[in-house]
MARNU-777349 format. One record per atom (N, C-alpha, C, CB): x, y, z; residue number from 0; atom name; chain; residue in three letters. Coordinates in Angstrom, 1 decimal. Atoms other than C-alpha are relative to their C-alpha. Glycine has a CB too. Layout:
        x        y        z   num   atome   chaine   residu
        X        Y        Z   NUM      CA        A      ALA
...
***
This chain:
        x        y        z   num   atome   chaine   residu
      0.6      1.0      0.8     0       N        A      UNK
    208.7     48.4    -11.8     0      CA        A      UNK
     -0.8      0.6     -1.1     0       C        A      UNK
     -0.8     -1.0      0.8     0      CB        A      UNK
      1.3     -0.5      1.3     1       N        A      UNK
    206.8     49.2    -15.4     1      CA        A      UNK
     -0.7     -0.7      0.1     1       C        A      UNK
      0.1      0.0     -1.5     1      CB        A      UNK
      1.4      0.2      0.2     2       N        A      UNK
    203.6     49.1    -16.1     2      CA        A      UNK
     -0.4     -1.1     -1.1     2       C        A      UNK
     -0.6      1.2     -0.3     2      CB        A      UNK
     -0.3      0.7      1.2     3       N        A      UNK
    202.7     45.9    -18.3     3      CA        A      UNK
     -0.1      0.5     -0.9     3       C        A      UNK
     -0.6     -0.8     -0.3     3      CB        A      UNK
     -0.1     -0.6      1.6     4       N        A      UNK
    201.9     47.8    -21.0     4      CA        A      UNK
      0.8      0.7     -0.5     4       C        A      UNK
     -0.9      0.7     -0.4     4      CB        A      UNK
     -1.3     -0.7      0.2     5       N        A      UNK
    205.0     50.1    -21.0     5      CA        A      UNK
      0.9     -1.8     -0.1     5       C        A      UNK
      0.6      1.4      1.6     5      CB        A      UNK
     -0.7      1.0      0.4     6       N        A      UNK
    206.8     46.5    -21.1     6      CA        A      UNK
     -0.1     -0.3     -1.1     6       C        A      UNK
     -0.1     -0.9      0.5     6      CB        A      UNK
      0.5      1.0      1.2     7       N        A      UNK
    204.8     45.0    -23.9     7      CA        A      UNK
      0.5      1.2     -1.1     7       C        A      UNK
     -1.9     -0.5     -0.1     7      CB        A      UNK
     -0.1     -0.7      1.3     8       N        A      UNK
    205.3     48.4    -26.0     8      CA        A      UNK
      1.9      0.1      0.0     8       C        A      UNK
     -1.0      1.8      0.0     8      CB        A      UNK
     -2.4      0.3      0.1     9       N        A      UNK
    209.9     48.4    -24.8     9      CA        A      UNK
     -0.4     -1.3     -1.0     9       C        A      UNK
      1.5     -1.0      2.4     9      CB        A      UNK
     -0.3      1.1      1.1    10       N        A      UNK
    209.5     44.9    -26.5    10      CA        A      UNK
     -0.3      0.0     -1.2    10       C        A      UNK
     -0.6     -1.1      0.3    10      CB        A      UNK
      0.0     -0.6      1.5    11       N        A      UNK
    207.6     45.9    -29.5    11      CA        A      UNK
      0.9      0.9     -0.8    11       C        A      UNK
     -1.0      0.5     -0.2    11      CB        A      UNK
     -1.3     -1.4      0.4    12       N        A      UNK
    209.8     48.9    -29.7    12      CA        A      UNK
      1.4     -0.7     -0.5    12       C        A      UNK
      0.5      1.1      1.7    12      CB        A      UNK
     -1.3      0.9      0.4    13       N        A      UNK
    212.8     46.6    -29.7    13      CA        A      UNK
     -0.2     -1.0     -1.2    13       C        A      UNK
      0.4     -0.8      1.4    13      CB        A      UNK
      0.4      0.6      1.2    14       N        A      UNK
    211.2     44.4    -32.1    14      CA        A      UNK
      0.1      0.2     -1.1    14       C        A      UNK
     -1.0     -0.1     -0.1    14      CB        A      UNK
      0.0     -0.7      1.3    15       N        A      UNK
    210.6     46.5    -34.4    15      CA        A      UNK
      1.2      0.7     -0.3    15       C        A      UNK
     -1.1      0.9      0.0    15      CB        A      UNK
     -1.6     -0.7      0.4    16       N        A      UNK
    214.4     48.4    -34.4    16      CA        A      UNK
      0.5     -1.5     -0.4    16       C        A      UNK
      1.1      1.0      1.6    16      CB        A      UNK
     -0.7      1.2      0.4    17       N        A      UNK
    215.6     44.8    -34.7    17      CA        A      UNK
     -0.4     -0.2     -1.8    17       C        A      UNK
     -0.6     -1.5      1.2    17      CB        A      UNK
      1.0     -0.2      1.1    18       N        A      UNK
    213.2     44.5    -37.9    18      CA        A      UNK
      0.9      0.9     -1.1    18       C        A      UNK
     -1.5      0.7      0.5    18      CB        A      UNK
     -0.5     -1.0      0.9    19       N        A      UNK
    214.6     47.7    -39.4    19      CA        A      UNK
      1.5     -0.2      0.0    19       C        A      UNK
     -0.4      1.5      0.4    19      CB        A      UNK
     -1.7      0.2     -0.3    20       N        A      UNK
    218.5     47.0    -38.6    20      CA        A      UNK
     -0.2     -0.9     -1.1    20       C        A      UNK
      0.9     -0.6      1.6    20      CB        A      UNK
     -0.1      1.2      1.1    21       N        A      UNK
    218.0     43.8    -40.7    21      CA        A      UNK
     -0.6      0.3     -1.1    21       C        A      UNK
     -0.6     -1.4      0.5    21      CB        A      UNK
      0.3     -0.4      1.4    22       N        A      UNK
    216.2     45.4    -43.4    22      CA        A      UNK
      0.7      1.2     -0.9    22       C        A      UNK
     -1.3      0.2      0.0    22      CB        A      UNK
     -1.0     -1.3      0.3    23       N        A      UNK
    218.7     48.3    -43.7    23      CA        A      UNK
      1.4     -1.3     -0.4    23       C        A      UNK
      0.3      1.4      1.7    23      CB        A      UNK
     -1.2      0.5      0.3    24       N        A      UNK
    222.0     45.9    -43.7    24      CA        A      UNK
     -0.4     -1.0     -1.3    24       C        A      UNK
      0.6     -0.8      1.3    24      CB        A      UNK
      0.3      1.0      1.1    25       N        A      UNK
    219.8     43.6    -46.5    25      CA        A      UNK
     -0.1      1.1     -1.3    25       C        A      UNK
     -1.6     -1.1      0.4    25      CB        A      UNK
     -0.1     -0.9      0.8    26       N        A      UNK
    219.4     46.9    -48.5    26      CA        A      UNK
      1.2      0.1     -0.7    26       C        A      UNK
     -0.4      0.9      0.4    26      CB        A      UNK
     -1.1     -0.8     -0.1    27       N        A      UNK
    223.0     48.0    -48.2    27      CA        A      UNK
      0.6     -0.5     -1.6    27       C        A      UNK
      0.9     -0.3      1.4    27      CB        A      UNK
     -0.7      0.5      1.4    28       N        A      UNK
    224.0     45.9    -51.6    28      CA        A      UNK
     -0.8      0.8     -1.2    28       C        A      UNK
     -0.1     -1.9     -0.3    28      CB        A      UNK
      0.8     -0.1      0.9    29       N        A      UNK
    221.1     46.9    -53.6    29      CA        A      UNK
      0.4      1.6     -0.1    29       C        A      UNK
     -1.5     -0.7      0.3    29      CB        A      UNK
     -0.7     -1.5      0.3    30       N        A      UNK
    222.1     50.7    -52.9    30      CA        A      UNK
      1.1      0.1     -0.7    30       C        A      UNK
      0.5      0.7      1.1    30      CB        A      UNK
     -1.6     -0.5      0.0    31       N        A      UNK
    225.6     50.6    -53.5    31      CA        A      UNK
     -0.1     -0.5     -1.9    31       C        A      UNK
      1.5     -1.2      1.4    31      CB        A      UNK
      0.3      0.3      1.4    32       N        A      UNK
    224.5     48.8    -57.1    32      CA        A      UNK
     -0.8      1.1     -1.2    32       C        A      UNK
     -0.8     -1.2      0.2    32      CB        A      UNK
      0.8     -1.3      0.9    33       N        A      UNK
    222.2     51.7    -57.9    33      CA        A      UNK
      1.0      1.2      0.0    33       C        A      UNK
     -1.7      0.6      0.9    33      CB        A      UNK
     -0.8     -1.0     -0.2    34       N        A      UNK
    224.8     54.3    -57.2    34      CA        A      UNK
      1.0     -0.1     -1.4    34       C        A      UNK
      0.7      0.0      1.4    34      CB        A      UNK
     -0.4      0.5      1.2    35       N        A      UNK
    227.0     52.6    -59.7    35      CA        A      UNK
     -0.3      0.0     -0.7    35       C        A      UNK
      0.2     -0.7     -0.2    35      CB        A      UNK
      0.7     -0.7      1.1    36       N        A      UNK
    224.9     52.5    -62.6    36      CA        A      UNK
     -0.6      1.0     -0.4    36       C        A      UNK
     -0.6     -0.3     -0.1    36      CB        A      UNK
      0.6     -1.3     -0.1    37       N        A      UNK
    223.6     55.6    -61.8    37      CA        A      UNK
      1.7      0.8     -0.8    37       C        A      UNK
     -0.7      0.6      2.1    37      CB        A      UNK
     -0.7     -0.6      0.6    38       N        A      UNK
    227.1     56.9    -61.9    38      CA        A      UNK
      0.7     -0.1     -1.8    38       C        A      UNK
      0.7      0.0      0.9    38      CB        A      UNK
     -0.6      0.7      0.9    39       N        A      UNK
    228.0     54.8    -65.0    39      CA        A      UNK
     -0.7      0.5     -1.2    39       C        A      UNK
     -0.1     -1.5      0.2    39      CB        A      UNK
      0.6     -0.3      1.0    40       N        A      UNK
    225.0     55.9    -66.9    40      CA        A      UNK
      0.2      1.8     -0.3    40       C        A      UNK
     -1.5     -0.5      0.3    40      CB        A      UNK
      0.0     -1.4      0.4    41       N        A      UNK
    225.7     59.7    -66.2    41      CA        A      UNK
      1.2      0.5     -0.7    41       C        A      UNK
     -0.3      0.9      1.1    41      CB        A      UNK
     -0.9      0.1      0.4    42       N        A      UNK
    229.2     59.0    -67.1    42      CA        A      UNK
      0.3      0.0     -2.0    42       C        A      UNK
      0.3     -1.0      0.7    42      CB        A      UNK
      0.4      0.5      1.2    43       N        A      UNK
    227.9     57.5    -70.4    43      CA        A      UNK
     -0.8      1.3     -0.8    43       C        A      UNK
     -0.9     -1.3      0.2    43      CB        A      UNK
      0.6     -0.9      0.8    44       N        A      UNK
    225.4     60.5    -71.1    44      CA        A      UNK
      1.0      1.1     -0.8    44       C        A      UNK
     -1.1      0.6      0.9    44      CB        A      UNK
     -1.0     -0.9      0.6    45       N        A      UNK
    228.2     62.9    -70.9    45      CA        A      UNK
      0.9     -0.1     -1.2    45       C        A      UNK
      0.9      0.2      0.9    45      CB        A      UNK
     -1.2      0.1      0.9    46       N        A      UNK
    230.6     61.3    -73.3    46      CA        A      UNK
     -0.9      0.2     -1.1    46       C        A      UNK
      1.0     -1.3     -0.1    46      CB        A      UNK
      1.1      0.0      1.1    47       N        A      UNK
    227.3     61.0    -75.8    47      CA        A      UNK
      0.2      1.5     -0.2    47       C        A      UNK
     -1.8     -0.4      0.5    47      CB        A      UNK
      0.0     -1.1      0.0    48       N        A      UNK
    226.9     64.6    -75.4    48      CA        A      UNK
      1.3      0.9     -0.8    48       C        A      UNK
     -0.3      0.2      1.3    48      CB        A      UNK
     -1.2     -0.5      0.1    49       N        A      UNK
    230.5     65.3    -75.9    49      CA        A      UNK
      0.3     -0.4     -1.4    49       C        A      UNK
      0.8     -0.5      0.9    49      CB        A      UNK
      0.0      0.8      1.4    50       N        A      UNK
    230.5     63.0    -79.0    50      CA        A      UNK
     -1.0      0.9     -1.2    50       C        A      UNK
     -0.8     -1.7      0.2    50      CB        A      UNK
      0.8     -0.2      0.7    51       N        A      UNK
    227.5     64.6    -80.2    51      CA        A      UNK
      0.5      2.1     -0.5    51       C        A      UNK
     -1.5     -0.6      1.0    51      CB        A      UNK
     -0.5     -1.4     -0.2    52       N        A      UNK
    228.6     68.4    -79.6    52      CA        A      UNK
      1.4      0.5     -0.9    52       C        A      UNK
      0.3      0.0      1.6    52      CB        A      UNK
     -1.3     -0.2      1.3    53       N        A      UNK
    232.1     67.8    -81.6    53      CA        A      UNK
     -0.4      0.0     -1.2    53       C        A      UNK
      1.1     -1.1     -0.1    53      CB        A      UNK
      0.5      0.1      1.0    54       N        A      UNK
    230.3     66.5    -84.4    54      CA        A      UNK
     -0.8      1.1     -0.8    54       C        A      UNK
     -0.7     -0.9      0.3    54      CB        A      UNK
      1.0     -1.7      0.3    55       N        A      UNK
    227.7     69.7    -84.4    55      CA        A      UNK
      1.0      1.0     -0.5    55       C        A      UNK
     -0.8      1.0      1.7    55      CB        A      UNK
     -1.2     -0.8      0.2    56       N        A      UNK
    230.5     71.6    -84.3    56      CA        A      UNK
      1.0     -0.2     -1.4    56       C        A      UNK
      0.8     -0.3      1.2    56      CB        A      UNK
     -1.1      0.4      1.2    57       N        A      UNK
    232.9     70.1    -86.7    57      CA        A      UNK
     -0.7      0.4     -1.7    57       C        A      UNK
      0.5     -2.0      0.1    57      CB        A      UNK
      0.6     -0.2      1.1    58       N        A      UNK
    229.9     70.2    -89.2    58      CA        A      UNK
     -0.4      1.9     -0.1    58       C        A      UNK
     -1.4     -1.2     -0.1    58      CB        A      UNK
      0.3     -1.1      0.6    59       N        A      UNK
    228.9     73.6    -88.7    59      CA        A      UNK
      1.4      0.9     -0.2    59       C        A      UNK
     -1.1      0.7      0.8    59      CB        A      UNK
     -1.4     -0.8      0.6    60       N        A      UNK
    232.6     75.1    -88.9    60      CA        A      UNK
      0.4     -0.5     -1.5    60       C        A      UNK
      1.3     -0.3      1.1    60      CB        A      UNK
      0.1      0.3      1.6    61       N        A      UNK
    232.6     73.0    -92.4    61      CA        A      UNK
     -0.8      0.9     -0.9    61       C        A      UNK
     -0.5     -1.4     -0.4    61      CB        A      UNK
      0.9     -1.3      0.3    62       N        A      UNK
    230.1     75.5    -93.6    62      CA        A      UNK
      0.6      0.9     -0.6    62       C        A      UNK
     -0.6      0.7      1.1    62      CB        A      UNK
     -0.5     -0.6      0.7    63       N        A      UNK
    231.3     77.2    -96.3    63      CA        A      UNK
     -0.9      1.5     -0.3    63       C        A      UNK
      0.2     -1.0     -0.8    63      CB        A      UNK
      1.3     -1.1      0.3    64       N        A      UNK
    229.5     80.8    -95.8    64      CA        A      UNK
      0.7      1.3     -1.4    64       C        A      UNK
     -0.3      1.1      1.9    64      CB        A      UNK
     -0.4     -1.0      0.2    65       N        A      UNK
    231.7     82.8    -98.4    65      CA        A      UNK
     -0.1      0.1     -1.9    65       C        A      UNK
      1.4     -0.1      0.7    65      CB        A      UNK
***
């Protein structure tokens, strides 16, 4: 037999994992939305970069040094 107070803290214990299960499966959308934009935006920086890097390029090989 346990001790009431080892009962009362199993029930809190269980309480509280119940608590976190439901606040982890209520998260799970809001992650998967940040991952996405996350990748979308780093997707986005690159092509900037890439855009921006041809352009550097294209103008300084126009550069008439002769």
């Amino acid at each position: 037999m346990l001790h009431p107070h080892l009962k009362a803290f199993a029930a809190a214990l269980r309480h509280h994992a119940g608590l976190v299960r439901r606040h982890a499966r209520r998260d799970a959308g809001y992650t998967t939305e940040t991952i996405i934009v996350t990748a979308l935006l780093a997707i986005l920086t690159i092509t900037v970069i890439g855009i921006i890097t041809a352009k550097v390029l294209a103008k300084a090989n126009s550069i008439d040094l002769g």
